[in-house]
C-alpha positions, 0 to 999 in steps of 0.5 A, a space after each residue: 562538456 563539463 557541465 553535462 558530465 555534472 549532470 550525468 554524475 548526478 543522475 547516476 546518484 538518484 537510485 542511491 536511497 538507503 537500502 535495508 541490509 539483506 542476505 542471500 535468502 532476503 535476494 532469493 526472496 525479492 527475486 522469487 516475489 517479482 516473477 513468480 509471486 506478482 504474477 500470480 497474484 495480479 493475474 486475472 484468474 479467481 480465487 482468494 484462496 490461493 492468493 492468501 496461500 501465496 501471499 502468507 508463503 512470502 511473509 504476509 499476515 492474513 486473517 480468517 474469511 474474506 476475499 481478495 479479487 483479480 489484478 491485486 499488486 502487493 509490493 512486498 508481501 513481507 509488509 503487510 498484515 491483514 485482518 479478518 474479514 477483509 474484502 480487497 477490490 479488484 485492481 487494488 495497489 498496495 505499494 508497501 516498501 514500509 508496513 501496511 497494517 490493515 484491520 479487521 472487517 475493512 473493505 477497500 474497493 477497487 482502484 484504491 492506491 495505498 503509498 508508503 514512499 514518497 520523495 524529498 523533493 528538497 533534496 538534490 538526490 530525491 531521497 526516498 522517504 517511506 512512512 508505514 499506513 495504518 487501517 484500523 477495524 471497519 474503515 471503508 475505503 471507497 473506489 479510486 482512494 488514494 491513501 498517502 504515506 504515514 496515514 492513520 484511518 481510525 476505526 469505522 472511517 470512511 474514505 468516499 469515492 476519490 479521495 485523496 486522504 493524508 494524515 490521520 481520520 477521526 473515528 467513524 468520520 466520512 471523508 471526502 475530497 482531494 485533500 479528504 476532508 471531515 465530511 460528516 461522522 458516521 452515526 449522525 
């Protein structure tokens, strides 16, 4: 009996990571964000002006041109800065508890995962561990990407269909491969 209430202490604890200090409008905000922005965002209706429009009113950094498909999921909109030029595929996941930054003329296709939290499996309690992800200019990341926390992709890399990037990409390199690896570069 002892041992199951050990246990049922424990699992209590696992949702107690760090937490950022809000106020009552950061609450307003994150509460706003889950049942009205998400939805729309994610939703299947066309359009990539009125998803920027919502996008920016949650704190959101967008630049001119580009387009942003149906069934996009943002985390937090707060977290993100996207360049100009940028094409964002259908049934991207942008799951942003730490920044995001996205250069300019970059293209992520659909399917791509973009992650910037993971567990410390180390720890009793799992604690979360958040990492921002950098995309600079002209990267491609090809359909069903998967793009780990703390990963820098330097200008004009290339993340092939599937792969499963950690780290940080040479400039103009091609990646392919679960771990990416340097495929080829670029220009060659």
């Amino acid at each position: 009996m002892k041992s199951l209430a050990v246990l049922l202490m424990r699992c209590q604890k696992l949702n107690l990571y760090k937490k950022k200090k809000r106020n009552i409008y950061s609450y307003l905000k994150i509460i706003c964000w889950n049942f009205l922005g998400k939805q729309f965002i994610s939703s299947f209706l066309p359009g990539t002006f009125w998803r920027k429009v919502i996008l920016r009113i949650y704190g959101a950094k967008i630049g001119k041109g580009g387009k942003i498909k149906p069934f996009i999921r943002i985390s937090e909109p707060w977290n993100l800065s996207i360049g100009d030029y940028c094409w964002l595929g259908e049934s991207i996941w942008i799951d942003n508890l730490a920044f995001v930054k996205i250069g300019s003329r970059v293209c992520i296709s659909q399917g791509v995962y973009i992650c910037t939290g993971n567990h410390n499996y180390k720890k009793e309690l799992f604690d979360l561990m958040l990492k921002s992800i950098i995309i600079e200019d002209d990267c491609w990341l090809a359909a069903k990407s998967i793009i780990s926390p703390g990963s820098i992709l330097k200008k004009g890399s290339i993340a092939s269909l599937g792969s499963v990037v950690s780290g940080t990409l040479k400039q103009n390199g091609i990646y392919k491969g679960n771990p990416a690896f340097l495929f080829k570069l670029r220009y060659d």
